[in-house]
C-alpha positions as CSV (number, residue, x, y, z in Angstrom):
1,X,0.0,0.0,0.0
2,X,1.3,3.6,-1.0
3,X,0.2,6.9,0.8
4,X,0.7,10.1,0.0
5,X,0.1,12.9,1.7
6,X,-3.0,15.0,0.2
7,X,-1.6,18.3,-0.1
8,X,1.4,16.8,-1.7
9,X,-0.9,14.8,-4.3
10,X,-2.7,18.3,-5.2
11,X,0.6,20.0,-5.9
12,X,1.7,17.3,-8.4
13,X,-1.9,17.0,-9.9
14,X,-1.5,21.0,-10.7
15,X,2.3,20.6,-11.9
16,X,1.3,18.1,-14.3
17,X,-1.5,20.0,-15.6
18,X,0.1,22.9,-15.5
19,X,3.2,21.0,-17.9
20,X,0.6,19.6,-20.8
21,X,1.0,18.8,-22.9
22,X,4.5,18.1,-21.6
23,X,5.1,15.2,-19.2
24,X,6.6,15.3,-15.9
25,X,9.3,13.7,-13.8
26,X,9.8,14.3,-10.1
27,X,11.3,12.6,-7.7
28,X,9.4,11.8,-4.4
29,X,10.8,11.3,-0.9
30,X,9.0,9.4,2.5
31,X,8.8,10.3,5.9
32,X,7.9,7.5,8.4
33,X,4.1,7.4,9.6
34,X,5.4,7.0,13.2
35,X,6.9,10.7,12.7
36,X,3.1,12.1,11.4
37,X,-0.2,12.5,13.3
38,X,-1.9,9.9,11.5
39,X,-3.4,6.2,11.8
40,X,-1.5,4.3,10.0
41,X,0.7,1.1,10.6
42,X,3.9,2.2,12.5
43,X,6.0,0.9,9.9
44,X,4.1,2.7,6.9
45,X,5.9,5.4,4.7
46,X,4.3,8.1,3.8
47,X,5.2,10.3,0.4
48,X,5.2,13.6,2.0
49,X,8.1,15.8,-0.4
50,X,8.9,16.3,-3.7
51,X,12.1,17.1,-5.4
52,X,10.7,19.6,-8.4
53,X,12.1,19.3,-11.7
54,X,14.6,21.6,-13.0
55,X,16.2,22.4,-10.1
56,X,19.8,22.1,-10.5
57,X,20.1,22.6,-14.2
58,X,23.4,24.3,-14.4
59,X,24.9,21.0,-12.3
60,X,23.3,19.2,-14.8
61,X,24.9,20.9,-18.0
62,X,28.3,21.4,-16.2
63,X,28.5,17.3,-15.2
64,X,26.5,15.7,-17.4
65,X,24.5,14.0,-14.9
66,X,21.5,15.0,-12.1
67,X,23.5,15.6,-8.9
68,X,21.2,18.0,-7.6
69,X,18.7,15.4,-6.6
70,X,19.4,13.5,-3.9
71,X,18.3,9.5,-4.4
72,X,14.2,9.3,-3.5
73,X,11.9,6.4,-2.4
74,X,9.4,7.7,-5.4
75,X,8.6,9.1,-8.6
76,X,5.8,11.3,-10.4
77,X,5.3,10.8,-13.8
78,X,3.0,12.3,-16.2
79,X,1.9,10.2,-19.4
80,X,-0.5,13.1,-21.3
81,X,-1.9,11.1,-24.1
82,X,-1.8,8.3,-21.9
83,X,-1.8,5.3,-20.8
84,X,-2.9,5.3,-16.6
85,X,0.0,2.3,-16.6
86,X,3.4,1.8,-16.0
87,X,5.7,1.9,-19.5
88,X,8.8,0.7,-20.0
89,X,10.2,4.6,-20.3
90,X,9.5,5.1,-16.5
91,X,12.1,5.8,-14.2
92,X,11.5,2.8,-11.6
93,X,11.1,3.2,-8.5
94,X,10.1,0.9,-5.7
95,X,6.8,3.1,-5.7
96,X,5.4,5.3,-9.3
97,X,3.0,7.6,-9.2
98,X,1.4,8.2,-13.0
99,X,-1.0,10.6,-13.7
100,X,-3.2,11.5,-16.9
101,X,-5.3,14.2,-17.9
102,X,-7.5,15.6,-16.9
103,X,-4.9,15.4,-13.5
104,X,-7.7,15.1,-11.1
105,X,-8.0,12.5,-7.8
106,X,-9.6,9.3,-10.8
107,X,-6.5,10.1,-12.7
108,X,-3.7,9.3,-11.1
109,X,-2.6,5.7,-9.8
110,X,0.5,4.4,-7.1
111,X,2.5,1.3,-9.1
112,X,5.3,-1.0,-7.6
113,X,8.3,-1.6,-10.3
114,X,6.1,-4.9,-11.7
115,X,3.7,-2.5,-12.9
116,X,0.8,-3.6,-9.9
């Protein structure tokens, strides 16, 4: 079972509807549900940050390679002409988040690396 936190589900809902017809990839980060107010199973993460694209570019161009982002539990990925489904082009993750227009709460599902 994934969570996510629902002000941090909101955010990426708007930044990949803000990007389309572009997609989107940002990498998410956990906190442990024993550090949060909430009823969940003591040993349940909880995707509670996001690591924005773009950030970091002039590393990026001066290295050849992302060190501005440090490694993450997650990722967001926007597919804008679909599919709701893992593709072999995803970054895996132990946890993906994909998302499709219109980018709203029946448009966005949680997939482990087998594509479940």
């Amino acid at each position: 079972m994934a969570y996510i936190t629902r002000g941090l589900l909101t955010a990426l809902l708007e930044l990949g509807a803000d990007r389309d017809p572009d997609s989107v990839t940002a990498s998410l980060d956990v906190t442990p549900g024993s550090d949060l107010d909430v009823d969940l199973p003591p040993d349940a993460s909880v995707f509670t940050d996001v690591y924005l694209p773009d950030t970091g570019g002039s590393v990026t161009a001066v290295f050849g390679m992302d060190l501005s982002t440090p490694g993450a539990a997650g990722r967001f990925v926007t597919h804008p002409e679909g599919p709701l489904a893992l593709t072999k082009r995803d970054d895996l993750h132990e946890v993906v988040f994909v998302a499709v227009p219109p980018y709203d709460d029946d448009c966005v599902g949680a997939f482990d690396r087998s594509g479940e």
